[in-house]
N, CA, C and O atoms as CSV, one atom per row, in Angstrom:
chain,resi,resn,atom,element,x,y,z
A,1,UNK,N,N,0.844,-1.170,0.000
A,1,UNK,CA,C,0.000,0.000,0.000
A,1,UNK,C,C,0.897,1.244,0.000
A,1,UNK,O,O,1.863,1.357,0.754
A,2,UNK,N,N,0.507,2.197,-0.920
A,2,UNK,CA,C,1.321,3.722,-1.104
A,2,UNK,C,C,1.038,4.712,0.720
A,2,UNK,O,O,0.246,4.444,1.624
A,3,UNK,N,N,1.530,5.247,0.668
A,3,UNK,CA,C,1.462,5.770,2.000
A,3,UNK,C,C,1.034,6.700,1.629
A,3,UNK,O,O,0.648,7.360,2.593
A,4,UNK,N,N,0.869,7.156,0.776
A,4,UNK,CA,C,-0.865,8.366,0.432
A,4,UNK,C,C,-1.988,7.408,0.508
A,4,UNK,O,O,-3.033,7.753,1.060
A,5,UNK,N,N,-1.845,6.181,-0.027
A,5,UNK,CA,C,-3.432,5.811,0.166
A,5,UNK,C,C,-3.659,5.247,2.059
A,5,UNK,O,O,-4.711,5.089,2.679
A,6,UNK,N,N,-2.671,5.124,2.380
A,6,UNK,CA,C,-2.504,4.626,3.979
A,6,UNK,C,C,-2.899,5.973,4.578
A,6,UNK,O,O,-3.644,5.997,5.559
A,7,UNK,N,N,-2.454,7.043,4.054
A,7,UNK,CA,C,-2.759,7.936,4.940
A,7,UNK,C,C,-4.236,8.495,4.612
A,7,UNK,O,O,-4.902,9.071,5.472
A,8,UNK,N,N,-4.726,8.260,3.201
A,8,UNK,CA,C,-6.395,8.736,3.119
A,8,UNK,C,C,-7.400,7.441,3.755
A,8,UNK,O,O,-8.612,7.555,3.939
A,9,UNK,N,N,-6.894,6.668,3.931
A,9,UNK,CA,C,-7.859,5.871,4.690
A,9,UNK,C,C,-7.632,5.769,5.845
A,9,UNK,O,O,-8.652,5.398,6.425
A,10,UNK,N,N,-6.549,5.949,6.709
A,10,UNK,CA,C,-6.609,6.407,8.010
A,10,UNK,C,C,-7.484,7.164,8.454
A,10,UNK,O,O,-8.117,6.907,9.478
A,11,UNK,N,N,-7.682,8.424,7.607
A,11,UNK,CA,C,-8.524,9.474,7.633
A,11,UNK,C,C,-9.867,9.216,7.749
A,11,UNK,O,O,-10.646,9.409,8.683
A,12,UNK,N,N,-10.036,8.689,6.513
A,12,UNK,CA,C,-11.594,8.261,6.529
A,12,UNK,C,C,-12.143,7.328,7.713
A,12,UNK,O,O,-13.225,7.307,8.299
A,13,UNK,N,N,-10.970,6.562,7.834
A,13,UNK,CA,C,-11.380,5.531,9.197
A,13,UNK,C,C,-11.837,6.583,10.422
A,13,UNK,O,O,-13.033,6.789,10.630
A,14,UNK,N,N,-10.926,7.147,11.113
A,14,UNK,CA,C,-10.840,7.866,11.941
A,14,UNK,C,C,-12.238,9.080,12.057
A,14,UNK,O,O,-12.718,9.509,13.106
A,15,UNK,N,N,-12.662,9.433,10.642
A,15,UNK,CA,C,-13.931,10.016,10.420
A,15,UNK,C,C,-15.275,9.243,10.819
A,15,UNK,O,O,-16.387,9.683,11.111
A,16,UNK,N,N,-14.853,8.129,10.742
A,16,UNK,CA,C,-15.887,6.878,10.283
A,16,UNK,C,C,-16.078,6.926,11.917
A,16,UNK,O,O,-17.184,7.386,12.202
A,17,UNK,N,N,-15.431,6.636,12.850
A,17,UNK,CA,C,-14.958,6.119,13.718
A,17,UNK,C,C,-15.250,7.689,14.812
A,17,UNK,O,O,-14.964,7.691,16.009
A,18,UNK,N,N,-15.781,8.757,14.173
A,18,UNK,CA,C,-15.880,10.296,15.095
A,18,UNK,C,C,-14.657,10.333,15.788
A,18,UNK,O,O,-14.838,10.485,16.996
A,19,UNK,N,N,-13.801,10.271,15.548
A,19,UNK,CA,C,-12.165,10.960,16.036
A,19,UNK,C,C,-11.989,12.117,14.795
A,19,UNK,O,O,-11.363,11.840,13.772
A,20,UNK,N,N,-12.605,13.415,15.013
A,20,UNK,CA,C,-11.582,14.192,14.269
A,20,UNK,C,C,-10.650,14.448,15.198
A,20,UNK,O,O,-9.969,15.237,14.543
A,21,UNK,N,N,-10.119,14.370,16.222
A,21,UNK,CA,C,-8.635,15.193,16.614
A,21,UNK,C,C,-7.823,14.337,16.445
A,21,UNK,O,O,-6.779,14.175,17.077
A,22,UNK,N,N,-8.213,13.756,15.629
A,22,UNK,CA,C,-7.023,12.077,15.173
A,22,UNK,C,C,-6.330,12.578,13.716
A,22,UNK,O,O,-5.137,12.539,13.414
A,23,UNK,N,N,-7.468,13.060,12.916
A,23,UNK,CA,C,-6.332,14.197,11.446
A,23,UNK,C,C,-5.589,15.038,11.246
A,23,UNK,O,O,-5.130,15.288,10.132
A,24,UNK,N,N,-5.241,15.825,12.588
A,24,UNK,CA,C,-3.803,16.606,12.433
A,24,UNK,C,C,-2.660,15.812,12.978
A,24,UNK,O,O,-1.493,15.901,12.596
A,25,UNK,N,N,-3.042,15.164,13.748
A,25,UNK,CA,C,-1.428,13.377,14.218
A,25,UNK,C,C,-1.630,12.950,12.809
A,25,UNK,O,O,-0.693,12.989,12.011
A,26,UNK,N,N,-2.796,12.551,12.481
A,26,UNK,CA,C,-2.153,11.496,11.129
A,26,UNK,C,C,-1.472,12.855,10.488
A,26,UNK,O,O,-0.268,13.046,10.663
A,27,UNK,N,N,-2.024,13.503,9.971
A,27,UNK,CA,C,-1.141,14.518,8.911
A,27,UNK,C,C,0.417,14.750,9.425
A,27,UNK,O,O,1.321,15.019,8.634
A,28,UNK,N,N,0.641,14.592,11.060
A,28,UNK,CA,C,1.827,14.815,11.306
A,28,UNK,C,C,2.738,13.580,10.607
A,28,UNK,O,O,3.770,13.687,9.945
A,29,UNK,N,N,1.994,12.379,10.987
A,29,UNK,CA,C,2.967,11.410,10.917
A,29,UNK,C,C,2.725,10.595,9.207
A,29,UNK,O,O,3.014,9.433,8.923
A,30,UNK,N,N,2.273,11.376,8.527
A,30,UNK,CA,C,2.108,11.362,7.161
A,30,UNK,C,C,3.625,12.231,6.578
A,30,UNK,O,O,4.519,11.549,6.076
A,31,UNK,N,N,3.761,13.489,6.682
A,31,UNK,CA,C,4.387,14.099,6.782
A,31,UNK,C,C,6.045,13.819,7.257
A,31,UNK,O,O,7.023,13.854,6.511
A,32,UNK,N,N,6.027,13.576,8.520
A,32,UNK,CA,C,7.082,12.729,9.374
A,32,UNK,C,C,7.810,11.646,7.922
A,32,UNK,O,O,8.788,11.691,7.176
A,33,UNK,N,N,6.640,10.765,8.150
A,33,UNK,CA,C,7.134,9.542,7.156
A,33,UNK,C,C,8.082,9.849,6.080
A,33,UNK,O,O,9.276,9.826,5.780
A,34,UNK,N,N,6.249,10.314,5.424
A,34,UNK,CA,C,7.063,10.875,3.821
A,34,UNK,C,C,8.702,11.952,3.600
A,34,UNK,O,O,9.371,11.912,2.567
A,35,UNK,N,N,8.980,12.651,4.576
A,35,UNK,CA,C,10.847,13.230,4.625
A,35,UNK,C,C,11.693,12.613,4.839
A,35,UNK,O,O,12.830,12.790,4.403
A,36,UNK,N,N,11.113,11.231,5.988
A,36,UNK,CA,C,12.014,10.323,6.387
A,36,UNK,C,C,12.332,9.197,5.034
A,36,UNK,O,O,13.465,8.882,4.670
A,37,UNK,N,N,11.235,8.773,4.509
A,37,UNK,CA,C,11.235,8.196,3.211
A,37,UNK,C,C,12.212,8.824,1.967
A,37,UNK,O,O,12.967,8.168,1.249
A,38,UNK,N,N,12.001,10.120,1.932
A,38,UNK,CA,C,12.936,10.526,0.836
A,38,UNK,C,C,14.135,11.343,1.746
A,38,UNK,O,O,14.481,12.355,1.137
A,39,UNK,N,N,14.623,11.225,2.623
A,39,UNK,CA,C,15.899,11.546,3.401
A,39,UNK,C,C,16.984,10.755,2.684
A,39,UNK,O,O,16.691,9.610,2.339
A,40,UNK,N,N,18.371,11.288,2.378
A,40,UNK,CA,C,19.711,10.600,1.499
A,40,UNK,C,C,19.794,9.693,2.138
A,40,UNK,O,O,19.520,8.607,1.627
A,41,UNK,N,N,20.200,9.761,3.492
A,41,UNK,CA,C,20.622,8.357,4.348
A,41,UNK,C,C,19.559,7.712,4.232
A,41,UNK,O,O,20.056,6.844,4.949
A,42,UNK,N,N,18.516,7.289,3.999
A,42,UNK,CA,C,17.923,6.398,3.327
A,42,UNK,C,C,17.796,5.348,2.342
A,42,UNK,O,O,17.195,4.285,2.496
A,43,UNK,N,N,18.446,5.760,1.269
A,43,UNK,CA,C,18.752,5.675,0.317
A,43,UNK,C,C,20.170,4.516,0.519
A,43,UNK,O,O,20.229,3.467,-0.123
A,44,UNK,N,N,21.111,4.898,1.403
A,44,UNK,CA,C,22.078,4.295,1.763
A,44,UNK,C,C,22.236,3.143,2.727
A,44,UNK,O,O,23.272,2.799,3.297
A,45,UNK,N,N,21.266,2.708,2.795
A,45,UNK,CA,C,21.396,1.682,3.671
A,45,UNK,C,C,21.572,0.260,3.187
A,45,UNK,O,O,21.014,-0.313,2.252
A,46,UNK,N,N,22.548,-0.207,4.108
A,46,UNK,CA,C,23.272,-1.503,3.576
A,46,UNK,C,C,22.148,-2.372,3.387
A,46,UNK,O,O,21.052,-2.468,3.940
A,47,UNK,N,N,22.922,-3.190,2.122
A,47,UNK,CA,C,22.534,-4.356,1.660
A,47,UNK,C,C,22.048,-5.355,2.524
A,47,UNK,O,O,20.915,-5.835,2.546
A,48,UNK,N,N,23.067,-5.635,3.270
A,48,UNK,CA,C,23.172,-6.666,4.420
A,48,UNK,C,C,22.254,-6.191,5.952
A,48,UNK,O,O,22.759,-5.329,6.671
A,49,UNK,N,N,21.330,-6.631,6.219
A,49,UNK,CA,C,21.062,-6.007,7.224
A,49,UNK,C,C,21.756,-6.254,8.544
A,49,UNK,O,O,21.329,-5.655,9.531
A,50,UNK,N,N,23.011,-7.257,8.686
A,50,UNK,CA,C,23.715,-7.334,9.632
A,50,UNK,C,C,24.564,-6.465,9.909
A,50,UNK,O,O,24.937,-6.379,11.079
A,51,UNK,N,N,25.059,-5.654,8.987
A,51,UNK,CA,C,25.583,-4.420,9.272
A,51,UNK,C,C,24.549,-3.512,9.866
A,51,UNK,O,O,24.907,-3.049,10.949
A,52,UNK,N,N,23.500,-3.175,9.503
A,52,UNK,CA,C,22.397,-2.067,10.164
A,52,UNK,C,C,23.206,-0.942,10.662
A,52,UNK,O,O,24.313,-0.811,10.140
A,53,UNK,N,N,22.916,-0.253,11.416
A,53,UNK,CA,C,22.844,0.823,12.244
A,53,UNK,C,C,24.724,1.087,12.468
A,53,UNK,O,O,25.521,1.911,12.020
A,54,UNK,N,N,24.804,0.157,13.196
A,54,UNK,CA,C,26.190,-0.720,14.237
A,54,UNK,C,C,27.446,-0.575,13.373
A,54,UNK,O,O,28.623,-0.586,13.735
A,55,UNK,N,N,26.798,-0.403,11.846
A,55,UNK,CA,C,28.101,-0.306,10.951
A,55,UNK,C,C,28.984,-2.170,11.230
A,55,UNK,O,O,28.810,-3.167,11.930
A,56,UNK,N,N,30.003,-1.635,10.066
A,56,UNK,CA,C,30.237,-3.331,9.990
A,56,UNK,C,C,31.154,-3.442,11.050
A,56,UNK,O,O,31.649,-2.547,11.736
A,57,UNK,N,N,31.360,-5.000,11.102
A,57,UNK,CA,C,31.821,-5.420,12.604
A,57,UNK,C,C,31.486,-5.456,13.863
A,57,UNK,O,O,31.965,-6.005,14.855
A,58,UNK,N,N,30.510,-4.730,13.650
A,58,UNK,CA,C,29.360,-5.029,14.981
A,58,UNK,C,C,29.066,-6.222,15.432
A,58,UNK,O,O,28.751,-6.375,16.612
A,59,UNK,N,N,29.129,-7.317,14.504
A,59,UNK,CA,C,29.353,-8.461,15.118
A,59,UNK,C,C,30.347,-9.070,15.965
A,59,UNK,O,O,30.001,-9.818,16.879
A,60,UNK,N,N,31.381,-8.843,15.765
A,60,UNK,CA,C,32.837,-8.928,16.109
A,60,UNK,C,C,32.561,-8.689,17.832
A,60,UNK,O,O,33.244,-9.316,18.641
A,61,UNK,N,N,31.438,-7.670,18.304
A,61,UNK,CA,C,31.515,-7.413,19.791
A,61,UNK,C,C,32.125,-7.617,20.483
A,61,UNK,O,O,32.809,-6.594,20.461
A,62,UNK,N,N,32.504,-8.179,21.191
A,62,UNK,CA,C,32.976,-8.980,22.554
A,62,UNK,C,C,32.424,-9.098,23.525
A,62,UNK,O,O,32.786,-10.094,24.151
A,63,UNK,N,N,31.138,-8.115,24.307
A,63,UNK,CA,C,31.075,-7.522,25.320
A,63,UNK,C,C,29.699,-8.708,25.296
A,63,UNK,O,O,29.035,-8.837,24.268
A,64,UNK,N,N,29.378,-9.565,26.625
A,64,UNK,CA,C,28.991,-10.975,27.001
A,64,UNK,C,C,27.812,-10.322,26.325
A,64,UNK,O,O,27.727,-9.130,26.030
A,65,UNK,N,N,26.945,-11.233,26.127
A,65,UNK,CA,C,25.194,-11.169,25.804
A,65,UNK,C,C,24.233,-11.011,26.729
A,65,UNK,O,O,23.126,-10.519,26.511
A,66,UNK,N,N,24.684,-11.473,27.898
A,66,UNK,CA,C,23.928,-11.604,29.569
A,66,UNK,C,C,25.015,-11.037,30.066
A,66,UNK,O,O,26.179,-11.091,29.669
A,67,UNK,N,N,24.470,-10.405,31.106
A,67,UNK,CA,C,24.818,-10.418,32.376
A,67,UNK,C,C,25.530,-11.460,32.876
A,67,UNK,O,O,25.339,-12.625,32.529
A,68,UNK,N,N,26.939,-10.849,34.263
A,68,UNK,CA,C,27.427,-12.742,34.438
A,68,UNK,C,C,26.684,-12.976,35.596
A,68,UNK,O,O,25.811,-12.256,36.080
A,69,UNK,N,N,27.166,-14.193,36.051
A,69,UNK,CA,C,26.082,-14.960,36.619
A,69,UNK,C,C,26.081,-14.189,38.295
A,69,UNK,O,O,27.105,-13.791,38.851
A,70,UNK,N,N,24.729,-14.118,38.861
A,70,UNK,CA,C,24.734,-13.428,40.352
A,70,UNK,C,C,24.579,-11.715,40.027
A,70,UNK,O,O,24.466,-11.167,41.124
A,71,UNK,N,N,24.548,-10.974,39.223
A,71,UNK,CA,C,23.960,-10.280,39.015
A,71,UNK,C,C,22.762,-9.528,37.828
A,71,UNK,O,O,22.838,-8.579,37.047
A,72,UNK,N,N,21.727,-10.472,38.175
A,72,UNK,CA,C,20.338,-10.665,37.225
A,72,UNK,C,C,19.382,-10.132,37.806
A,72,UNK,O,O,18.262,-10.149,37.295
C-alpha cells in the first residue's frame, strides 16, 4: 500500500470512527514519514542487514550477551 493511500484511509477511518482530533497526528505522521522516506541516508542503507545501524563489525563485539552470573 502507497502511504498516500494509507494515509487517506486512516482518515476516513478515523472520520468513520468520530475521532476528528485524530487528522492533524495522522497529517503529522504522514508528513514525518514521507521526509524520512525521501531523506539521502535512506537511500544508503546496507545491503546486508547485519551491518544495520552498528556499521560493519558489529558483530565482532565482545562484550557478554547476559549479564554474568549473580547479578540478574
Amino acid at each position: 500500500m502507497r502511504l498516500d493511500d494509507w494515509c487517506e484511509q486512516a482518515r476516513r477511518d478515523a472520520a468513520l470512527r468520530g475521532l476528528p482530533d485524530l487528522d492533524p497526528l495522522l497529517d503529522m505522521l504522514f508528513r514525518a514519514t514521507r521526509a524520512l522516506r525521501a531523506a539521502d541516508w535512506a537511500r544508503e542503507a546496507p545491503a546486508d542487514p547485519a551491518e544495520g545501524a552498528a556499521g560493519p563489525g558489529a558483530a565482532d563485539d565482545k562484550r557478554p550477551s547476559a549479564p554474568p552470573e549473580g547479578r540478574r
